[in-house]
N, C-alpha and C positions, 0 to 999 in steps of 0.2 A: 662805687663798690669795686674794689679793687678783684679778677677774673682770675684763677690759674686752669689754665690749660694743662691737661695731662695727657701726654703721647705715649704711646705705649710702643715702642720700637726695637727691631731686635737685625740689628746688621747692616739692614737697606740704608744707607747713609745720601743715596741719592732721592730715593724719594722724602728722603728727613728734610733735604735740601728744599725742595717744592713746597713742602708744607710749612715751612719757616719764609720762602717768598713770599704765600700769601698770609700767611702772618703778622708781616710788615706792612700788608696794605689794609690793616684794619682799619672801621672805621670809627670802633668803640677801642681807646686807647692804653686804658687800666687795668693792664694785665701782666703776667709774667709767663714763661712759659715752661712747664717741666717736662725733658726728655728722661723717659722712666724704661732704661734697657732693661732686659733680660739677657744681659751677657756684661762682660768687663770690660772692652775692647778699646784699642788704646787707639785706634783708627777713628772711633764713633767719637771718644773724646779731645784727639787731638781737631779734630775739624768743629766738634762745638768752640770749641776753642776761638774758631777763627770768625767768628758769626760776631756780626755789628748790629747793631739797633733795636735789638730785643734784650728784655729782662731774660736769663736763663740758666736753670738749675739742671745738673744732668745726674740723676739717681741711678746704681747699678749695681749687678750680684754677678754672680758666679755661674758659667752658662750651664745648667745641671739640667738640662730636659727644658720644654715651655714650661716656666713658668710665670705667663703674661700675668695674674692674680698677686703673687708675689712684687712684679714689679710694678705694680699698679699702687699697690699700697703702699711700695717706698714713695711714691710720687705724692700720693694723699699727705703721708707723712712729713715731708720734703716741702710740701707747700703752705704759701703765707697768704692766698687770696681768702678769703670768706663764701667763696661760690668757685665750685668745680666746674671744668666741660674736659671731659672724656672726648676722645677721638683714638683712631689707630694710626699705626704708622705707614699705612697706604691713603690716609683719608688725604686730602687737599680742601681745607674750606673756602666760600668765599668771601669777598673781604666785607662784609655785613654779619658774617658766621656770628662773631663775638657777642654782638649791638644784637642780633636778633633770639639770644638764649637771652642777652639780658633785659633786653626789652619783655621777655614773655616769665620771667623767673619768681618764684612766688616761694615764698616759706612752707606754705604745704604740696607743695607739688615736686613732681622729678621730669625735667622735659626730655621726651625723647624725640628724635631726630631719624634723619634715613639719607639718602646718599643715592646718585647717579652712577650709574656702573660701567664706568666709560671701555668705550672699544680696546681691543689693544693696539690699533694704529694712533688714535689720538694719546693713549699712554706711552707710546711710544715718541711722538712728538714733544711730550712734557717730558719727559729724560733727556730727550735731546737737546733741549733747548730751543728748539725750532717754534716751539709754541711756549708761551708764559703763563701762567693758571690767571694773572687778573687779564688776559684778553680772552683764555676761554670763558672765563666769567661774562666778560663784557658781551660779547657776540658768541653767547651759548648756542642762541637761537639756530644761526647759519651753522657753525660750526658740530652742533651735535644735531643735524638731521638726518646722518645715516644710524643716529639711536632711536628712531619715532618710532620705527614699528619693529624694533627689538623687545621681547615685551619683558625680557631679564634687566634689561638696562635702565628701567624704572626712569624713563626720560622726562614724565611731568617732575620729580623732584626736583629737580635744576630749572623750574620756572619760579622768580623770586617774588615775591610780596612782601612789601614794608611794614611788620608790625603793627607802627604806627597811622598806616594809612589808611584812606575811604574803603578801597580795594578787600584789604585785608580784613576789614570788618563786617561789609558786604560779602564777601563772595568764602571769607577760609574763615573764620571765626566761630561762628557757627555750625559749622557742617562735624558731623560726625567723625570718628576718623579711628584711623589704627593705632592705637596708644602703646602698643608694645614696645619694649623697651629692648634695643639691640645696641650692644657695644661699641659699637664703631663712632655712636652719635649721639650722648645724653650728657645731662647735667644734673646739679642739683646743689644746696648749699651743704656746705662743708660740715657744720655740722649735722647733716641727715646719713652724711656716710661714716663719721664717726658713732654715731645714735648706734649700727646696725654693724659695726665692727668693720667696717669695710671690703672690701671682696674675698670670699673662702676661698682660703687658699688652697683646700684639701682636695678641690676636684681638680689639681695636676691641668693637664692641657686637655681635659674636656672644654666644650664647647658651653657647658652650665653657667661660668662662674659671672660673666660679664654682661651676662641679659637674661635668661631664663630666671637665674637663682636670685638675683638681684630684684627683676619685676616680682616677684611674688614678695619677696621681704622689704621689700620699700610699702607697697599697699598693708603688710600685713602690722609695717611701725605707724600707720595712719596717711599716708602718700598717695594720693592720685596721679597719675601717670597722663602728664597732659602732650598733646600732640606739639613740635615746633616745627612739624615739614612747613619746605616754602618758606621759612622766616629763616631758617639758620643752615644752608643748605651745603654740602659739601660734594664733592666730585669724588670716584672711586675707583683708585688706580687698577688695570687690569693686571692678574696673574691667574694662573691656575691654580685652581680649587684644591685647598688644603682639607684633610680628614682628619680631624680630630673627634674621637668617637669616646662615645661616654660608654662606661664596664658597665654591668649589669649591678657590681657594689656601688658606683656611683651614684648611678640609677635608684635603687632602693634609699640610699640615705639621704639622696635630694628628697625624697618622696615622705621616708618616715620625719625628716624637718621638717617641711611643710605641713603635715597631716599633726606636728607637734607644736604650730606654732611658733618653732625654734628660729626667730628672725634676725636673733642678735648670735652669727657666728661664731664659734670657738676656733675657727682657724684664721684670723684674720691681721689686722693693726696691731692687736696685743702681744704677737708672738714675736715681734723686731722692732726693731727701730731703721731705720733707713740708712744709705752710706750715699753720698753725695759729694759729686768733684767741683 
């Protein structure tokens, strides 16, 4: 089953960097990758440009305000895999990331996923280069113990379990868990985001469009929302906390959607087409 990855990036061209190293050390192979900017920039593309080893598309608009939703969907649009995985452009996965959505991927389901919130001294080391994402992978353990008793930095996520193993059948399989669905870390097959018109584009750079609004109208086209922590696990660059706040209009028309059923968007896939370098 061939995999497209969608990045969702807007500028950071060095942590785009990071996320494309560990990219390469996948260990599930059949994929392509789409950097889907929110901006035009001749910087972001001349440096895709210079990238080796990976399949890759780079989608982009006009920088008119965030709009991450917008360039999410030229990415959808943009892409040739049969199963999506959403990530941001701060995530860093690790190199099982791929093999563990697809390992877990199901025609009725959407997997969501969660992420390590790494310090800003060890995010500082991955910019640098001083450190590599597949040795923080490898030697998480040692390497992220002053995350143990941060209780923001959600340090069990970054303990990995094989899908397919004893482990993971025993001990994570079964257990209950938090199924909500947050943007930074989901998937689902390509046609369940076409099914539902793909991300509304109309809540601007509220914080709605890319988990909140999405988990309800994936359940509400018939989707279960199944947990992938620990199987598809990603690292999460430090920066300061951005506010993106939803208007009280927002607010009300996510609310009269839902309360209508309305799962299949009017601001979504159908209003463009994509532009692609």
């Amino acid at each position: 089953m061939k995999v497209s990855v969608i990045i969702a990036v807007y500028k950071d061209i060095q942590s785009l960097d990071l996320i494309l190293q560990a990219l390469k050390k996948q260990t599930y192979t059949n994929f392509e990758v789409i950097v889907a900017e929110d901006n035009n920039s001749p910087a972001m593309a001349d440096y895709i440009k210079t990238v080796e080893g990976l399949e890759i598309l780079h989608t982009f608009q006009d920088d008119d305000g965030v709009r991450k939703s917008r360039s999410q969907n030229n990415g959808i649009l943009a892409s040739t895999g049969e199963y999506l995985i959403f990530i941001d452009g701060d995530i860093i996965p690790y190199s099982t990331f791929i093999e563990g959505h697809v390992a877990l991927a199901s025609k009725d389901a959407v997997l969501a996923g969660r992420r390590v919130n790494l310090s800003e001294d060890l995010s500082k080391k991955l910019r640098a280069g001083t450190l590599h994402p597949y040795t923080l992978e490898k030697f998480y353990l040692f390497f992220a113990l002053g995350l143990l008793f941060d209780r923001n930095a959600r340090f069990e996520q970054g303990i990995y379990f094989n899908p397919h193993g004893l482990l993971y059948k025993l001990f994570i399989e079964k257990r209950l868990r938090n199924t909500s669905l947050i943007g930074c870390n989901f998937s689902c097959y390509k046609e369940a985001m076409v099914a539902i018109n793909g991300f509304d584009e109309s809540f601007g750079a509220s914080s709605l469009p890319d988990d909140v609004d999405l988990d309800w109208r994936f359940r509400a086209y018939g989707l279960t929302l199944k947990s992938c922590k620990n199987s598809a696990n990603t690292f999460h660059l430090f920066h300061k906390k951005q506010n993106n706040p939803t208007s009280a209009e927002q607010r009300e028309r996510f609310e009269k959607n839902k309360a209508g059923n309305i799962f299949v968007t009017k601001y979504g896939l159908n209003l463009h087409e994509s532009s692609v370098h």
